[in-house]
Structure formats: structure tokens, C-alpha cells
C-alpha positions, 0 to 999 in steps of 0.5 A: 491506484493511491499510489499513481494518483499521488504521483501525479500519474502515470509518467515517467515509466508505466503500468503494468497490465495483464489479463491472463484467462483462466479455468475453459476460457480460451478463445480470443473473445474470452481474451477479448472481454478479459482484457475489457473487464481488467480495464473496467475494473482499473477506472473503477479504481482509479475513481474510488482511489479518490474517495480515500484521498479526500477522506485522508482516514487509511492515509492517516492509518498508515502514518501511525503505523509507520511513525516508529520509522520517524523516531530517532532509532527508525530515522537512524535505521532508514539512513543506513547509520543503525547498526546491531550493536546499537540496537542491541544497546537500546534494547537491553536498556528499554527492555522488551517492547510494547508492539501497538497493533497494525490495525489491519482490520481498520484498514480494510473497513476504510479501504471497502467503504470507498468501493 
């Protein structure tokens, strides 16, 4: 939903849907409050989505995670302009690299506190 949101809706293109039924649930009515329950569940996101927004803190995780990306090596990469040979190079002059940690378990505590 962060991502509809953020770009301004829904148009142009879609979303896609589905309600499947599950385990003894077969009937049209079972269909019926499947396809309710799917829908409930997606305005509830679409308003919590707003809370994560406003807040900016897992947007904020999420631009640290990635920062490496912006560097001149993961800029070069992203352009299609990094090749192996470069990296090669960069790695035997920087050494073995330091990975700082995705915290992941950060994220889902500020993910769940907008629910």
C-alpha cells in the first residue's frame, strides 16, 4: 500500500486482487465473505500506510539500508557502467568489507506499531 500511496494511486495500470478459499471452504458464500474480508483488510492498509508515512522512521530505515547504492561504486553499478574487473580491483585494494546489519528487526517493530 506504501507504494500505491506514494505514487499518487492506483492509475495508470492496477492491482491485483485475489481471494482464493482455503481448507472446507467452498461454497459461493465462503467466496462471498473471502472476497469482503480481502477488501477490509486492504482499506485497513491503506490507512495505517498513512501512519508510516507521516512518521518517516521505516522510510528512513530503508534509505540507510540502501545508501551503498548512492556511493560511487553502487551509482556505477546501478548505471549499468560497473563491471567485474572494477570490482575486482576495489576489492583487493579496500580488503574484506564491513556489512552493517539490515536491521530487519527494527523494521518490523516500526512496520507492527503502525497496525
Amino acid at each position: 500500500m506504501s507504494s500505491v500511496v506514494k505514487n499518487g494511486g492506483l492509475a495508470p495500470g492496477g492491482f491485483n486482487f485475489d481471494a482464493k478459499l482455503r481448507r472446507e471452504s467452498t461454497d459461493v458464500e465462503d467466496m462471498f465473505l473471502a472476497h469482503i474480508s480481502g477488501m477490509d483488510t486492504l482499506a485497513r492498509g491503506l490507512r495505517n500506510v498513512e501512519k508510516l508515512i507521516e512518521d518517516g522512521s521505516l522510510d528512513e530505515l530503508v534509505h540507510k539500508r540502501y545508501q551503498s547504492f548512492d556511493s560511487e561504486i553502487g551509482a556505477l553499478i546501478e548505471a549499468g557502467k560497473g563491471d567485474f574487473e572494477m570490482l575486482e580491483k576495489k576489492v583487493l585494494e579496500w580488503g574484506e568489507p564491513t556489512v552493517p546489519s539490515g536491521k530487519q528487526e527494527l523494521a518490523e517493530i516500526l512496520f507492527q506499531s503502525a497496525l
